[in-house]
N, C-alpha and C positions, 0 to 999 in steps of 0.2 A: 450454131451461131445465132439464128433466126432465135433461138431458146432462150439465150440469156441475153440479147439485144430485147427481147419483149419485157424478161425480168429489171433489167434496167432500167426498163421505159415506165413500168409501174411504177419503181421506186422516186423517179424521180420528183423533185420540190419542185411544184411551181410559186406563184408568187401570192399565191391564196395561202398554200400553206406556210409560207415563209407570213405574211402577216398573221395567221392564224396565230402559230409558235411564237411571234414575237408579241401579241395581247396577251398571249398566256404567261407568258416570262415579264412583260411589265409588270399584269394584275399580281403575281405571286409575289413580286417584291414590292410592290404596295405595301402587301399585306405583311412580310417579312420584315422589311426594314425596320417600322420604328417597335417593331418588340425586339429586336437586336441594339436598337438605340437604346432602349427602358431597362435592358439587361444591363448595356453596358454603362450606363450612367449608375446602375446602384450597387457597382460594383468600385465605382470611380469613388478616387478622393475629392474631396469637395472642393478643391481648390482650382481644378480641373474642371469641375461640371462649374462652377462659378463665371469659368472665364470662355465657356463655349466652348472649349474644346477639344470634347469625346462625340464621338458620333459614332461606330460601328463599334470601337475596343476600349475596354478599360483603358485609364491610364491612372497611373498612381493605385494601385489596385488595393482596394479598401472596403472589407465587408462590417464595417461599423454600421450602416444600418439595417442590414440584417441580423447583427447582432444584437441592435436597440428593438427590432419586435421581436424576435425569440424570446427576449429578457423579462417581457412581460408576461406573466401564465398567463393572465385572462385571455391572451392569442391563443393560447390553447383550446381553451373550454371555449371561445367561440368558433373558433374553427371545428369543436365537436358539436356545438350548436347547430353551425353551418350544415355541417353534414346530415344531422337527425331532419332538420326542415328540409332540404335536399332529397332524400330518400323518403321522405312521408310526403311533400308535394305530387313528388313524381311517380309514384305508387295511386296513388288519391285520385291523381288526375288520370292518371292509363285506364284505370277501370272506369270511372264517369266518362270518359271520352267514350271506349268501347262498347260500355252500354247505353250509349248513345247515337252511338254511329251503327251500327247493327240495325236497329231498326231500322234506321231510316233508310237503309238500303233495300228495303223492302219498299218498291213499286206499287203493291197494293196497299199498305198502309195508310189508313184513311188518316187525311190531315198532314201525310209527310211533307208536303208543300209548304204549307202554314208554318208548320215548325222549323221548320230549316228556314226559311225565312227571319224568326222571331231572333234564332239563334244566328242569323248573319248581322241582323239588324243592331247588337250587341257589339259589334264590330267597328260599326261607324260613328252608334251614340252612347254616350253614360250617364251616369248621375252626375259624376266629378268628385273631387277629393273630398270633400265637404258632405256629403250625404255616404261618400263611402264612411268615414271617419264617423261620421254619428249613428252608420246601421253597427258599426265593429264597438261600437261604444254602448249602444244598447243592448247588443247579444251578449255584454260582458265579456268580452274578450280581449281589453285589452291590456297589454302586457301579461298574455299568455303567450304559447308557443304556436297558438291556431291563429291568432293574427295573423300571421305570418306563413300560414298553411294556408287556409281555406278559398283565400279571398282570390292566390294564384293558381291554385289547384281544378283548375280548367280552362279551358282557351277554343272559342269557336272555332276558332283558327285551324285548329287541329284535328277540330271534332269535323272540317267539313275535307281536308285532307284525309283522313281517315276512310271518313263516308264516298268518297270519290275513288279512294284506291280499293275498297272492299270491292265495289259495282264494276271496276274498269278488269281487275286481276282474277273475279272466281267468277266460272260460268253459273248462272243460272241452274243449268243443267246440273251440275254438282250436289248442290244444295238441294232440289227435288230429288235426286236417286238419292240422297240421303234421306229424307224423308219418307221416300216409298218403303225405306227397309226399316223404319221405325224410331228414326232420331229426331230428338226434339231438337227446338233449337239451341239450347242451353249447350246439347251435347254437339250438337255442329258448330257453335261459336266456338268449345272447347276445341272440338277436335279438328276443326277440317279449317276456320275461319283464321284462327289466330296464328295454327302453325304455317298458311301460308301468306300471311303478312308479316311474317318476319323483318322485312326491311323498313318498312312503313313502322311498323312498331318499333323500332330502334330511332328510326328518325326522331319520330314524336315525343319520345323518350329522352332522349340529347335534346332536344327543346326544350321538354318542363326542366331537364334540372341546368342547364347554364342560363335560363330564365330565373329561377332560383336565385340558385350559386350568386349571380351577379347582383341581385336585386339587395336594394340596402335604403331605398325612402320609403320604404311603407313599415320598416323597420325603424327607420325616424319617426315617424309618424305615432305607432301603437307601442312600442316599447320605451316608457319612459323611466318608471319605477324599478320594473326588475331588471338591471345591469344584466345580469348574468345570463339573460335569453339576446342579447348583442350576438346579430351574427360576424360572420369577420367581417367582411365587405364595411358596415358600421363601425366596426371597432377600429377598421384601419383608418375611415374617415375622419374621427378623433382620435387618431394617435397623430395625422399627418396636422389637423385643423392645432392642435395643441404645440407640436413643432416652429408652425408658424407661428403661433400667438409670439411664443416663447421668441423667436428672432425678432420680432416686431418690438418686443417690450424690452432689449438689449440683455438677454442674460449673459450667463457666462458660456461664447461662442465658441471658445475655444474646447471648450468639449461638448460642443451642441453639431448632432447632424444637420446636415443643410436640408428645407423640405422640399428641394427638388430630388435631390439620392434620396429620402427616405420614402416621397411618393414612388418614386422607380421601384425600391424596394417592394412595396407594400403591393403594387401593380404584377409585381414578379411572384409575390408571397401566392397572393391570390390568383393569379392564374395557371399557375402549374398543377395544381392535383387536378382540376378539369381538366388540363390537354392531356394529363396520364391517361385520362379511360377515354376518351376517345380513339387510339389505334385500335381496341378493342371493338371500335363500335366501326371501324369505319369503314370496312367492307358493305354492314347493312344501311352505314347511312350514306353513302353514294346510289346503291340500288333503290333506298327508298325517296329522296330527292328527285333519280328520275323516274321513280315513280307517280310521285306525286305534281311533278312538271308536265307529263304527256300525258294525264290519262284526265277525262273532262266529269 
């Protein structure tokens, strides 16, 4: 009796964890609701999302503007666009971060101080759009596909996350008996450094590419000429800005999507292939979040 009166006694709720559970059930439907709103609105007929209301379910269920972006190929090819700048960012950036955070995890490093500094310093000040636009203008780059590569293809941000979770997770000690038995460091980043930041690597990794994936004004910005380097993000921006126009100037409504369903759409379009690869990642990116929260 004493035995399961003590297992009772652990189980029990107090009123910490009854608010604890209830932040956490608010904040998740926060987060939940209005993408179950965005779903259900571009799935609704327009007559319905006109009059307010759909709120959690379709009603009149109408996948016309989902059918008006399929319809278009160029959703295609920049949706391949998307992805090619996606995979080349976040590639680009994983290694400059790592060869860059490496060192500086080295305590003797003459000048590590300076440089971490230089590269937090990056953080608070910039040029601005205006001297970004005339360095991408001078290197000839624009309305190539490195616009749109190079200029997000690093993040202090990450490179000082990185550098905190190397110093906090691998002793010391490791890294010299590697050493003692003849490993450079090339070969200890390879072998001993990366495989056990798995989690932090996956973090930073989900970083650069829905920093990516998302991004669509610097893409306004450098891609003027060549259409066909339009990531989706952009391309949805002008199919939704053209919708409007087109309600604005009275065409023929009766078969014109509304551009509230066809934003919902295009919000739906574009964010499902990112939430797809995230259950893949989310085991390491839970671990590497709290990694990167506790460790100084």
């Amino acid at each position: 009796m004493a035995k399961n009166a003590s297992y009772f006694q652990q189980k029990r709720f107090d009123k910490w964890d009854v608010l604890i559970y209830g932040f956490i059930l608010l904040t998740s439907l926060a987060c939940l609701i209005p993408f179950l709103h965005v779903v259900a609105k571009s799935m609704s007929d327009n007559a319905y999302v006109l009059a307010n209301k759909v709120f959690l379910w379709p009603k009149g269920w109408n996948f016309e503007a989902y059918a008006k972006v399929l319809a278009d190929k160029s959703i295609v090819r920049s949706l391949y666009v998307t992805i090619i700048i996606t995979l080349l960012t976040t590639a680009i950036g994983m290694i400059v971060t790592i060869c860059a955070a490496y060192p500086l995890t080295k305590r003797d490093l003459a000048g590590s101080k300076v440089i971490t500094f230089l590269f937090m310093f990056t953080m608070f000040f910039s040029g601005g759009l205006i001297p970004a636009y005339l360095l991408i203008s001078e290197l000839g780059m624009l309305d190539t596909i490195w616009s749109l590569v190079l200029p997000t293809a690093f993040s202090a941000f990450n490179l000082l996350i990185l550098r905190s979770s190397i110093r906090g997770t691998i002793p010391e000690s490791l890294e010299e008996s590697a050493r003692i038995d003849g490993a450079s460091h090339i070969r200890i980043l390879i072998s001993m450094v990366l495989p056990l930041s798995k989690p932090i690597m996956a973090t930073l990794a989900l970083f650069y590419a829905v920093g990516r994936w998302n991004g669509y004004m610097d893409a306004l910005f450098y891609i003027k000429q060549n259409v066909d380097l339009r990531p989706l993000q952009l391309k949805l921006y002008y199919l939704v800005v053209q919708a409007s126009e087109a309600v604005q100037i009275e065409m023929v409504v009766t078969d014109l999507t509304n551009p509230e369903v066809l934003k919902a759409a295009c919000v739906v379009f574009a964010t499902v292939p990112i939430l797809l690869v995230y259950p893949f990642l989310q085991k390491y990116f839970v671990q590497g979040v709290m990694l990167g929260s506790v460790k100084g």
